[in-house]
C-alpha positions, -999 to 999 in steps of 0.1 A, spaced: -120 -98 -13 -106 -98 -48 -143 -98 -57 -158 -73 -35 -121 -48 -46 -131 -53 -83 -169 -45 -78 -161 -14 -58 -141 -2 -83 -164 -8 -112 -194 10 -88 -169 41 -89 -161 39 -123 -207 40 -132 -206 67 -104 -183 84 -122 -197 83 -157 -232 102 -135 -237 137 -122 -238 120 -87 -204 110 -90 -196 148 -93 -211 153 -61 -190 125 -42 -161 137 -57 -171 171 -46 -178 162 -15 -139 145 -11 -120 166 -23 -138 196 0 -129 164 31 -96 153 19 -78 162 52 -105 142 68 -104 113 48 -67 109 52 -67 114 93 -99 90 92 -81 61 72 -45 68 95 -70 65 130 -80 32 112 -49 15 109 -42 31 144 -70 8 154 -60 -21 136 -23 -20 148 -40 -19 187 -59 -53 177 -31 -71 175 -26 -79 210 9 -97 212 25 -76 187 44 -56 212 59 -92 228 65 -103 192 84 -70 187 105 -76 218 115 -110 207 125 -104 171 147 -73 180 161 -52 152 151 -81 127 116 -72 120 134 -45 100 150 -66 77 116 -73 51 98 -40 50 133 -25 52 136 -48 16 102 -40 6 106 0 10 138 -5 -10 126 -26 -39 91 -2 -38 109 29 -43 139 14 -70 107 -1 -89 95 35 -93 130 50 -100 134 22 -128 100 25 -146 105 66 -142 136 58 -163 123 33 -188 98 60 -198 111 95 -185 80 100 -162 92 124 -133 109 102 -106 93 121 -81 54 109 -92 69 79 -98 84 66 -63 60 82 -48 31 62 -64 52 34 -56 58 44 -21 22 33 -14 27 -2 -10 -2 -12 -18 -26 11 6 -43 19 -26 -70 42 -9 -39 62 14 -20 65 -16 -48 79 -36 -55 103 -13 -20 117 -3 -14 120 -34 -39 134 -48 -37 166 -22 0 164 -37 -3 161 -70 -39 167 -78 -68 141 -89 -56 125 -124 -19 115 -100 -43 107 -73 -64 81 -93 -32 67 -109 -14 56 -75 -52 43 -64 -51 21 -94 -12 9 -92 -12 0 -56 -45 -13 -56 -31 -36 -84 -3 -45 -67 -32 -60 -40 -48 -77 -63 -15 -96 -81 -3 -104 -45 -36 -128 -39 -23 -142 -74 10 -147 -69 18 -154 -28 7 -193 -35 35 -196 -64 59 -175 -42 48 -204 -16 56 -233 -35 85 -220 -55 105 -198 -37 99 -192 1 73 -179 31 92 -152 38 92 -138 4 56 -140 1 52 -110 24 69 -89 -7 41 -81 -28 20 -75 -1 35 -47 13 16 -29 36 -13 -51 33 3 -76 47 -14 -69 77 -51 -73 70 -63 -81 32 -37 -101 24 -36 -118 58 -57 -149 50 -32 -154 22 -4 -156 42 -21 -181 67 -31 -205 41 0 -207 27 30 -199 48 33 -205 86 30 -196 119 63 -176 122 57 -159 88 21 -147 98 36 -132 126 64 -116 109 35 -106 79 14 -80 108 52 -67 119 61 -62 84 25 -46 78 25 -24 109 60 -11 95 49 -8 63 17 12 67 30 36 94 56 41 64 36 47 37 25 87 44 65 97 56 75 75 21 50 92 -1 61 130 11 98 120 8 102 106 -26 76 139 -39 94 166 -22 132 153 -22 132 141 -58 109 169 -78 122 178 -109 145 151 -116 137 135 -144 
């Protein structure tokens, strides 16, 4: 998957370097609105394939909470720290954090917020943030805990990083790892607008 991420972005990068890749990008930017309901009907989908997850809900109460509640938190301080570190707006900067790893959402949100060049930076960051968590969740494994392997993944949790999680946590933190994904991805949009809007201009 790592693999198939990197190619796809390499493919994009040739496209781009071509006269056709004008005309995809074209052809986006006129279907933006599209794009963004189309990926938000997918993970509509995805959520409904999950058929226990309503049970699951019912029988961890108000604790499912508890980790993306900790990943939105950690997200969004992440951007307010590196906004300080190098006085980038701390608007642009939670908000490209706000992604949580749903590179393609994030690019495309936004990008209809901020324009393209903002666009393409929170694709890259979040889809790096996917990348390191395949790295990283089998130290967090060994070293640390399950639980806290669900962390980098952030909204991802839920379908790329998946396998991750069942190879090296367990049963209860797989579970807990669609929850925290569900969460996290219906998140992600309402995060993104919020951090933009509420903190422009601060620097």
């Amino acid at each position: 998957m790592v693999g198939m991420a990197i190619a796809a972005l390499a493919a994009g990068i040739l496209c781009g370097l071509t006269d056709f890749g004008s005309t995809i990008t074209g052809f986006l930017v006129e279907n933006r609105d599209i794009v963004l309901y189309l990926l938000m009907f997918l993970v509509g989908i995805s959520i409904g394939m999950h058929r226990g997850i309503v049970k699951k809900i019912r029988e961890y109460h108000v604790r499912i909470l508890i980790i993306p509640a900790g990943i939105v938190a950690g997200s969004v301080a992440g951007g307010a720290v590196y906004a300080l570190l190098t006085g980038y707006p701390l608007n642009e900067s939670t908000a490209i954090a706000s992604g949580l790893g749903w590179y393609s959402l994030a690019g495309v949100t936004i990008g209809n917020l901020a324009g393209a060049q903002m666009g393409s930076i929170a694709f890259l960051s979040n889809l790096m943030r996917e990348i390191f968590s395949f790295f990283t969740i089998p130290w967090i494994s060994k070293h640390l805990n399950s639980y806290s392997c669900i962390a980098p993944a952030g909204a991802t949790s839920e379908d790329t990083t998946l396998p991750m999680m069942m190879k090296y946590t367990n049963e209860e933190t797989v579970v807990l790892s669609v929850l925290n994904g569900v969460i996290c991805s219906e998140l992600v949009p309402v995060l993104i607008a919020f951090c933009y809007h509420v903190f422009l201009g601060i620097q």
